[in-house]
C-alpha positions in Angstrom: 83.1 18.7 124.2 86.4 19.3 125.3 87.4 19.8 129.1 89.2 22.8 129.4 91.7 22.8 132.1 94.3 25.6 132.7 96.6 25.2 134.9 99.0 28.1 136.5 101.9 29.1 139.2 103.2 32.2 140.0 105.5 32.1 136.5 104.4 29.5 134.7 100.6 28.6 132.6 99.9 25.1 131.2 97.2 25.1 129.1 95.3 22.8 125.7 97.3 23.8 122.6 95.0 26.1 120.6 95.1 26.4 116.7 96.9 30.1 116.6 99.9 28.1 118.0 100.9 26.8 114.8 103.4 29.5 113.6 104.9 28.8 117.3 105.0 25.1 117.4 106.5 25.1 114.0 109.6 27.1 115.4 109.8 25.1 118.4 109.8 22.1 116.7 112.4 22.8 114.0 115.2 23.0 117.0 117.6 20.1 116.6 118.5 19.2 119.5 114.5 19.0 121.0 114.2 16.7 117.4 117.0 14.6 118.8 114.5 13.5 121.9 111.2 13.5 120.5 109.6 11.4 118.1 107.2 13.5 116.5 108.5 16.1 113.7 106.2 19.2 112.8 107.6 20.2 109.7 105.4 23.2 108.8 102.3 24.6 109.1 100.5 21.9 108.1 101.8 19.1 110.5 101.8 21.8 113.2 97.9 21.6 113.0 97.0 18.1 112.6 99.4 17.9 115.4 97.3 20.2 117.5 94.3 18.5 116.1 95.5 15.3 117.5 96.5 16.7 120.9 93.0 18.1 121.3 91.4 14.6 120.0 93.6 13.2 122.9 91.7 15.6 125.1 88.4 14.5 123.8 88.7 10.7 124.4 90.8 11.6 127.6 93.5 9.4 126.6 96.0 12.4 126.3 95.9 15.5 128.0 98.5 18.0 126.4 99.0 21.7 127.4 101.1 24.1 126.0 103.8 25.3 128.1 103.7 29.3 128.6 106.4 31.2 130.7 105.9 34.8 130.9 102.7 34.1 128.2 104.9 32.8 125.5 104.6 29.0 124.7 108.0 27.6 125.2 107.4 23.7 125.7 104.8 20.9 125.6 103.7 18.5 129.0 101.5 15.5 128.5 99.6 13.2 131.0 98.7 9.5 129.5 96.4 8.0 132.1 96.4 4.5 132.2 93.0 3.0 131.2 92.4 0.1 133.3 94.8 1.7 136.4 94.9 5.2 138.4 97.9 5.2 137.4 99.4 8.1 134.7 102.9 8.5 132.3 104.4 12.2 131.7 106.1 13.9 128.9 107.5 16.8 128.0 109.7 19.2 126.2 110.9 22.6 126.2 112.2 24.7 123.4 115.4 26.0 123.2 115.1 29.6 124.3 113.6 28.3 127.7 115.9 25.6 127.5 117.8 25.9 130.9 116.1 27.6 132.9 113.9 25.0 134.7 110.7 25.3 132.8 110.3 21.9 132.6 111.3 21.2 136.1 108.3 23.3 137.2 106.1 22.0 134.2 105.8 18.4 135.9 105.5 20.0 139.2 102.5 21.7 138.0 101.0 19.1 136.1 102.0 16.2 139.2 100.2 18.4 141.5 97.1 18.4 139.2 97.1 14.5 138.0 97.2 13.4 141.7 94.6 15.9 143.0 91.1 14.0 143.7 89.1 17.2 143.0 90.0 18.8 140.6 92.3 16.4 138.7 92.1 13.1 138.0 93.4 11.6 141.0 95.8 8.9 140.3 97.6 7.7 142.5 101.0 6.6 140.7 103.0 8.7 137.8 105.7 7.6 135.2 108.2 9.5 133.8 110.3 7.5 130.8 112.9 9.2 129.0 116.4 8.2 126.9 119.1 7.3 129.2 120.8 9.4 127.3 119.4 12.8 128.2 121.0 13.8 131.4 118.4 17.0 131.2 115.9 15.0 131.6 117.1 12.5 134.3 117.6 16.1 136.0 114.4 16.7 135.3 112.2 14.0 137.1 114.8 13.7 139.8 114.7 17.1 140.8 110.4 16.7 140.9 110.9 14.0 143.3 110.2 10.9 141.0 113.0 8.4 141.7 114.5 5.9 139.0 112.8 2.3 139.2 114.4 0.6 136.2 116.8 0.6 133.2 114.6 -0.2 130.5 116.1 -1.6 127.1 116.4 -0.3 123.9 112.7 -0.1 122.1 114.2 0.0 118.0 117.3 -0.4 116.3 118.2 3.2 116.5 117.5 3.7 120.2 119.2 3.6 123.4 118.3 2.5 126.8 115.8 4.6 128.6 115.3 5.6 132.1 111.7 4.3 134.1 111.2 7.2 137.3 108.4 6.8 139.2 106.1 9.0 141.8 103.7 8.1 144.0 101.0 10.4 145.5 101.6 12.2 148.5 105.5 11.6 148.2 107.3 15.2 148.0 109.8 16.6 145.6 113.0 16.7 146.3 115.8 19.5 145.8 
């Protein structure tokens, strides 16, 4: 059975991809600059739902929690939680689409979701999050600045086509910062 877990702000809803988000995902997806940081490609209908098969699989075995992104109750990104299996410890990802592009969606995506990973009641409680990302993608760095998780470490290049990445790093009960 899957857990079902929505989670939601004044202007912003994270919740488990569904099925009828295909025909959305698949116009998300095809945007290429998003393509230029991500390393999954959803090509058409098809891929978009074995790709939301997989993200509610993840949900089933726990070792990936994906939601949706919705802003004003259109999905315009994707957040993911990782949680280490032999640590409380957790990694985030995310993306956002390029008509939400901008305006800070993401920003308050890993608030959201932060607030819920390190939350002992109703989350899962870890104690320690990682955010990786190309060192490339200023938006990004931005990103998990601006949410309070601080850069640790320049990490190298993982292929031949890749750059260096960027390892930021939260622990519970530190706050964001501005």
């Amino acid at each position: 059975m899957v857990m079902t877990v929505m989670l939601d702000s004044a202007d912003l809803t994270l919740r488990p991809w569904e099925p009828g988000d295909a025909d959305v995902l698949v116009a998300l997806a095809g945007d290429e600059e998003l393509r230029r940081w991500t390393s999954h490609r959803v090509d058409g209908p098809e891929d978009a739902e074995r790709w939301i098969a997989g993200q509610e699989a993840g949900w089933k075995s726990g070792e990936r929690l994906s939601f949706a992104t919705l802003a004003a109750g259109r999905v315009v990104g994707h957040i993911v939680l990782t949680p280490s299996g032999d640590r409380p410890c957790g990694e985030i990802g995310y993306w956002t689409g390029a008509p939400a592009r901008g305006l800070g969606v993401a920003s308050r995506a890993v608030e959201l979701l932060t607030a819920w990973a390190f939350d002992t009641k109703t989350g899962p409680g870890l104690s320690r999050l990682e955010l990786i990302h190309n060192a490339g993608n200023p938006a990004s760095c931005r990103v998990a600045q601006k949410t309070g998780y601080a850069l640790e470490s320049i990490l190298p290049p993982r292929g031949a086509h890749e750059t260096e990445g960027h390892l930021h790093a939260r622990e519970r009960g530190a706050a964001p910062r501005s």
